[in-house]
N, C-alpha and C positions, 0 to 999 in steps of 0.2 A: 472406395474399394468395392470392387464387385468381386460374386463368389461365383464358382462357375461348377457346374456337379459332371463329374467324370464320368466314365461309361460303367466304373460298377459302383457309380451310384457312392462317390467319396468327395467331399465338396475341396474344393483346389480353390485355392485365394490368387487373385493375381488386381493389379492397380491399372486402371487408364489413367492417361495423360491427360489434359485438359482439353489437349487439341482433340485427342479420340472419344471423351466426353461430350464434346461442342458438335462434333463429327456425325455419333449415337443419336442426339438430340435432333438436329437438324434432319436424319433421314425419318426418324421417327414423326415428326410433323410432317414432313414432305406426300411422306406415303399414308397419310390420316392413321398409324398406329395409337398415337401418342392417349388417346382417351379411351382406344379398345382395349389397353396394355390396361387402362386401373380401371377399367370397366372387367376384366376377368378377374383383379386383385383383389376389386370389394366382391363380386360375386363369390370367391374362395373364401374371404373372410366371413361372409355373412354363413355360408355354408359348412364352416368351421374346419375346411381344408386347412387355413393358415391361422394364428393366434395372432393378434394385435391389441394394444391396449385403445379406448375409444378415442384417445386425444390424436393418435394417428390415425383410424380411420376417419373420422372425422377432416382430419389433412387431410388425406385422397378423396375422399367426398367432395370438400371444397374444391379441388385440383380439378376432377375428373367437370363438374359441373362448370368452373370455369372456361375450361376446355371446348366444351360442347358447344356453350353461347357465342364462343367465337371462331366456332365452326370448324373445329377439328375434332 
């Protein structure tokens, strides 16, 4: 499920599909967003914009540097 925040700022729920998941992901590689997207994630988390517990940033660490090595 993704959340999506409204214009005054009220978070609206709505669900992709699997196909509009696969859809998401693939332009996200395509266009090299895919490690700039958890490259601003940790940077908010380290900066304490967003709260995460370590065992998920720790995830996006791993992600983001996996990422990187293979050149996205």
């Amino acid at each position: 499920m993704m959340r999506v925040q409204g214009e005054e700022h009220m978070e609206k729920e709505f669900v992709l599909t699997r196909e509009e998941e696969n859809l998401l992901l693939d332009i996200l590689f395509q266009q090299n967003y895919a490690s700039e997207i958890l490259a601003v994630e940790l940077t908010d988390i380290e900066n304490g914009l967003k709260q995460t517990d370590v065992t998920q940033y720790k995830k996006i660490t791993r992600l983001f540097y996996r990422l990187k090595n293979k050149g996205y």
